[in-house]
C-alpha positions as CSV (number, residue, x, y, z in Angstrom):
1,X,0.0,0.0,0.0
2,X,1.5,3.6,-0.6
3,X,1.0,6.7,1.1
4,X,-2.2,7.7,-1.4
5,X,-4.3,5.0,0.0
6,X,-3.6,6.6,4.0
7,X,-4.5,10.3,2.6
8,X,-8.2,11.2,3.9
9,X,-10.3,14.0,1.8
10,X,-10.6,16.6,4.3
11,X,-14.6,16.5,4.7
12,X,-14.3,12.7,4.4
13,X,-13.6,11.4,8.0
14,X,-15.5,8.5,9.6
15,X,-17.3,10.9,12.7
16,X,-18.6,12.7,9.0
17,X,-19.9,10.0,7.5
18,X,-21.4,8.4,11.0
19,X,-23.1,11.9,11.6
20,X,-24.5,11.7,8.4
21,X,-25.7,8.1,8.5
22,X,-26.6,7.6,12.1
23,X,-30.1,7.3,13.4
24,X,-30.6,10.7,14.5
25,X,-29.6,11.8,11.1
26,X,-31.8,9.7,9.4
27,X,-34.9,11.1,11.7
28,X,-33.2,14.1,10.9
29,X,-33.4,13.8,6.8
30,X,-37.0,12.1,6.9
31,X,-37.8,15.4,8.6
32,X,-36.8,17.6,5.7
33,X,-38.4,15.2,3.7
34,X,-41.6,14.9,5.0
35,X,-41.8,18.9,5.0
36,X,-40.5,19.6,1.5
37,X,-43.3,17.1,0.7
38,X,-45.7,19.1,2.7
39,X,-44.4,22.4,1.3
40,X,-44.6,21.3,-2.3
41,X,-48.0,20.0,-1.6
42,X,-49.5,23.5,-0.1
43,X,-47.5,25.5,-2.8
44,X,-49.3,23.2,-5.2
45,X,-52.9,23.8,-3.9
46,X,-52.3,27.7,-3.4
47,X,-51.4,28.1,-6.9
48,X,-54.4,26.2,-8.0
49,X,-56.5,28.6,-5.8
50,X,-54.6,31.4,-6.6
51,X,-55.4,30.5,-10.3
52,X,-58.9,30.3,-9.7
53,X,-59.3,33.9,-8.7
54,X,-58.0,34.0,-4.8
55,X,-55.9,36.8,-4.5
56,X,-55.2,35.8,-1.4
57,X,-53.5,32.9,-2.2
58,X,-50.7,34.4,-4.4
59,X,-48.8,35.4,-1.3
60,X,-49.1,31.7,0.4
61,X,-48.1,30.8,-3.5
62,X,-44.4,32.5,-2.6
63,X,-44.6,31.5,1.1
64,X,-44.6,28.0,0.8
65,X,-41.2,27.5,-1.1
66,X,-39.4,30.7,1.4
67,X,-40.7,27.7,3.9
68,X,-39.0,25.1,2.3
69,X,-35.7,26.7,1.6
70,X,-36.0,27.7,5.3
71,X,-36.3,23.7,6.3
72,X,-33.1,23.3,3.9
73,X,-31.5,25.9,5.8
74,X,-32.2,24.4,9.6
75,X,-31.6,20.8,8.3
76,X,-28.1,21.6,7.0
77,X,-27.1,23.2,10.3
78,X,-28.5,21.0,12.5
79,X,-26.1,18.3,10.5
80,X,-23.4,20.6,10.2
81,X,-23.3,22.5,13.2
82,X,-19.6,24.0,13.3
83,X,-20.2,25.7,9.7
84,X,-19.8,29.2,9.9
85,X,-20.6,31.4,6.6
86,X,-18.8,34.3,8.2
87,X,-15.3,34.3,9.3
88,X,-14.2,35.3,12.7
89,X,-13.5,38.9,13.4
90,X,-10.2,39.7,13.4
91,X,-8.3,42.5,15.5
92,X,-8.0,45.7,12.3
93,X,-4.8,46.4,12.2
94,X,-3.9,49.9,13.1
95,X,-3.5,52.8,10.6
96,X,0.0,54.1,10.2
97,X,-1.1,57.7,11.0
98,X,-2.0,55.8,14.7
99,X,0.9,54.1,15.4
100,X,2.8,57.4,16.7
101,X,0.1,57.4,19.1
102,X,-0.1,54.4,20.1
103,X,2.9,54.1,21.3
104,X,3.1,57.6,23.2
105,X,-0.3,56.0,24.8
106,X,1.6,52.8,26.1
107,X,4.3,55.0,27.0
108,X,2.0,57.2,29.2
109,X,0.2,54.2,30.4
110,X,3.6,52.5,31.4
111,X,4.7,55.9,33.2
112,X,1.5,55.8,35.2
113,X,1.8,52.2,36.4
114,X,5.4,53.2,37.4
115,X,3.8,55.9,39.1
116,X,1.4,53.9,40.9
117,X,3.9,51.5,42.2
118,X,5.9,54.4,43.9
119,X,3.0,55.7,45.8
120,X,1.6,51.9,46.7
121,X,5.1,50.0,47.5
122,X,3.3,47.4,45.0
123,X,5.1,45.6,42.3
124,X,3.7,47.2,39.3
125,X,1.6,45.1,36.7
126,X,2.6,44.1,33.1
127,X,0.4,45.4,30.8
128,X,-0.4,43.5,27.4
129,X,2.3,40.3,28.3
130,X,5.7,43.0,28.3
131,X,7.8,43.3,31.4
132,X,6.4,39.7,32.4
133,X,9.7,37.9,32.0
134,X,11.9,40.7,33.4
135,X,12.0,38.9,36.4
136,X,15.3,37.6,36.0
């Protein structure tokens, strides 16, 4: 055997497939099933009524399918819970106008600590992880 046979796809792993397959799921996808039947079945009626000169109808006509893509929506994150559409947010990087004052802010913060540990007798505290290894 060579090393292609050991390579997994990456959304091909065996907790996949058995989340995909297990009972639960399968209650899971008769579900959606049973409610796209249900959907398509109302949608098909409405329209007929609609059709036959109920106004009303026409907005149960564009209801019915927002329903079903809504029960294709829940039923894909029930089975795929840790799917995110949107990534993370991310710290924004600071404009280069900023950074000048920036760093006269951690300056001043870093002369008021210093100040602070003056007046308590207190070891003063490391801000944002610097001065933590100083120690030695």
């Amino acid at each position: 055997m060579g090393d292609v046979d050991e390579v997994n796809d990456e959304g091909h792993t065996p907790e996949n497939e058995g989340r995909l397959t297990s009972a639960s799921a399968m209650r899971t996808h008769a579900t959606l099933v049973g409610g796209l039947l249900l959907c398509g079945a109302a949608f098909w009626f409405e329209l007929r009524r609609a059709e036959g000169g109920n106004e009303l109808s026409w907005a149960y006509v564009f209801e019915w399918p927002l329903l079903a893509l809504f029960a294709l929506y829940m039923w894909w994150k029930i089975l795929h819970p840790e799917f995110r559409l949107r990534r993370p947010p991310t710290k924004p990087a600071i404009a280069p106008e900023y950074e000048g004052m920036l760093a006269a802010w951690q300056d001043e913060v870093r002369r008021l600590e210093a100040t602070q540990h003056d007046d308590d007798g207190a070891p003063p505290r490391a801000s944002n992880g610097e001065g933590a290894a100083e120690s030695t």
